[in-house]
C-alpha positions, 0 to 999 in steps of 0.5 A, a space after each residue: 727845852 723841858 727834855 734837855 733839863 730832864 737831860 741834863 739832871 738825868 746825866 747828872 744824877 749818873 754822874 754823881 752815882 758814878 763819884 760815890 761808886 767810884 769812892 766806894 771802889 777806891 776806899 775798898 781797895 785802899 782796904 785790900 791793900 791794907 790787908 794783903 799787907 798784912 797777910 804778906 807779913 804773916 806769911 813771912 813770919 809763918 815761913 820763918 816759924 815753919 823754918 825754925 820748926 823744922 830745924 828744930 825737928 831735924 836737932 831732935 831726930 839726931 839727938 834722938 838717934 844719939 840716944 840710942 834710939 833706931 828709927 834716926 839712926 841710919 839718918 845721923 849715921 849718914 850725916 856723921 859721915 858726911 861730916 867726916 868726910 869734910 873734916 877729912 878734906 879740910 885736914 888734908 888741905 891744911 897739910 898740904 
């Protein structure tokens, strides 16, 4: 009888260290969670200041060019045509 109590306690005693592992585990992940979120909403804002930056280096370069300057220049004359090119095709749809 001595060894189904000693059983009994072991089997509970297992039990119990499972709960407080099993509520570690569910505290850690409730803490990831947490964190990945946080991470996701840095990399958004990152995303959108590497966009912003990256529009702002594209201003500077034509406006450079514009100034004179020869290493853009090829660049902003490409994008002045283009956009000729569209306010040709718009001139022409108004006139027709």
């Amino acid at each position: 009888m001595s060894e189904f109590v000693e059983n009994v306690d072991s089997l509970e005693s297992k039990i119990g260290k499972l709960l407080k592992k099993y509520e570690d585990l569910k505290q850690k992940h409730t803490a990831m969670e947490i964190e990945m979120t946080r991470i996701r909403e840095e990399n958004i804002n990152l995303a959108q200041k590497l966009e912003s930056t990256n529009l702002n280096n594209q201003n500077l370069k034509a406006a450079n060019a514009m100034l004179g300057s020869t290493e853009f220049k090829t660049e902003t004359k490409l994008k002045l045509n283009s956009l000729i090119r569209e306010i040709d095709q718009c001139i022409v749809q108004l006139s027709e």
